[in-house]
C-alpha positions as CSV (number, residue, x, y, z in Angstrom):
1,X,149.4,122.7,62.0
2,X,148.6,120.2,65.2
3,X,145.0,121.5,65.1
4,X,144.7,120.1,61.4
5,X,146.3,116.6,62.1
6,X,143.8,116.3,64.8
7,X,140.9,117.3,63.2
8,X,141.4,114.7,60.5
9,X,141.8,112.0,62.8
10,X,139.0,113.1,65.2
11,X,136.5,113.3,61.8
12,X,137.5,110.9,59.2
13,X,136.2,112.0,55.6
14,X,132.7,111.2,54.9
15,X,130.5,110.9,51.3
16,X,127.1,111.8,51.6
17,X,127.4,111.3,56.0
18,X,129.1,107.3,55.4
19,X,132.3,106.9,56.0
20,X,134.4,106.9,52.5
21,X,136.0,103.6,52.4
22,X,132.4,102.0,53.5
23,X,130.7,104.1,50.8
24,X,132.3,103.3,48.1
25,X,132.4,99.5,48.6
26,X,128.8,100.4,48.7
27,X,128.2,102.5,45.5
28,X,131.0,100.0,43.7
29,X,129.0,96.5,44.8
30,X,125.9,98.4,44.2
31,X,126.4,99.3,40.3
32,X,128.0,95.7,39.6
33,X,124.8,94.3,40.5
34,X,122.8,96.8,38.4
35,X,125.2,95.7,34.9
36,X,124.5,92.0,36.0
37,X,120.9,92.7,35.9
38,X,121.0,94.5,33.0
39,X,122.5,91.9,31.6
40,X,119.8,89.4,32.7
41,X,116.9,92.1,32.3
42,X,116.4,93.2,35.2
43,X,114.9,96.5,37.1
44,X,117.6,98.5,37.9
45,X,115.7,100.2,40.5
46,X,116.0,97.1,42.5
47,X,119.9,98.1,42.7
48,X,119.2,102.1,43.1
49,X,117.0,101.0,46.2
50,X,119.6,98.5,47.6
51,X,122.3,101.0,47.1
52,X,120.5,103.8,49.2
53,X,119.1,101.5,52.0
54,X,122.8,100.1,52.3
55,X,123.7,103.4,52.0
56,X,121.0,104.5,54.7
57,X,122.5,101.8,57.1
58,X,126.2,103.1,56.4
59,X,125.2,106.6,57.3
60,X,123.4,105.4,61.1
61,X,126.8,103.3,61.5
62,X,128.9,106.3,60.7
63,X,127.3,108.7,62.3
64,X,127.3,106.3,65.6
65,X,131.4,105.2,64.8
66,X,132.9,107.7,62.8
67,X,135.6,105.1,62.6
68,X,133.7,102.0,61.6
69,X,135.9,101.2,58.4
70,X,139.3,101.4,60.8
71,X,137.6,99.5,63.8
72,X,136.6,96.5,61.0
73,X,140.3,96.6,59.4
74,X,142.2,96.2,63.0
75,X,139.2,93.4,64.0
76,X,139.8,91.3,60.6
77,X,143.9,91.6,61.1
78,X,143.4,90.3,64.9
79,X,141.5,87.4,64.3
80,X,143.8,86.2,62.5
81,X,144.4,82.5,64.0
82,X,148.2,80.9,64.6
83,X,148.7,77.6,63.4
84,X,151.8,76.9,66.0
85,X,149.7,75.9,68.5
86,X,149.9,72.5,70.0
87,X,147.0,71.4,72.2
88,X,147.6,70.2,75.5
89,X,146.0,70.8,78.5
90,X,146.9,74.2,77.5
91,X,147.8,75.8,74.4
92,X,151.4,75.9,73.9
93,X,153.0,78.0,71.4
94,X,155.8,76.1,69.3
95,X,157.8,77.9,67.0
């Protein structure tokens, strides 16, 4: 049972070598843009070969961080910036 929770955590799921998460924003960005362009007459190959470059990149980026999606998720809550500072010579936090 500890061997399984580990594994999971050491490999996080993948679709087609990209991390999930990443992949589908991919594949889900990727076919909006093809029904705009079929709405405005467009190729849809132009989308097909966005989607696998994107896809391409995903898979070098996952293969080099298997937890790219996680690493991006903690980063974006972080940076989060507090508006109870007061500047002085330092900053001061005022609750």
């Amino acid at each position: 049972m500890p061997q399984r929770v580990m594994r999971s955590i050491a490999s996080p799921a993948q679709m087609f070598w990209a991390p999930v998460e990443l992949a589908l924003m991919n594949f889900l960005i990727a076919g909006t843009f093809m029904i705009f362009g079929f709405a405005f007459e467009l190729n849809p190959l132009l989308s097909l070969g966005v989607l696998v470059i994107n896809h391409l990149i995903l898979a070098v980026v996952g293969s080099r961080e298997p937890h790219a999606y996680r690493i991006l998720m903690c980063w974006s809550k972080a940076n989060i910036k507090t508006k109870n500072i007061v500047p002085c010579k330092r900053n001061k936090f005022v609750p």
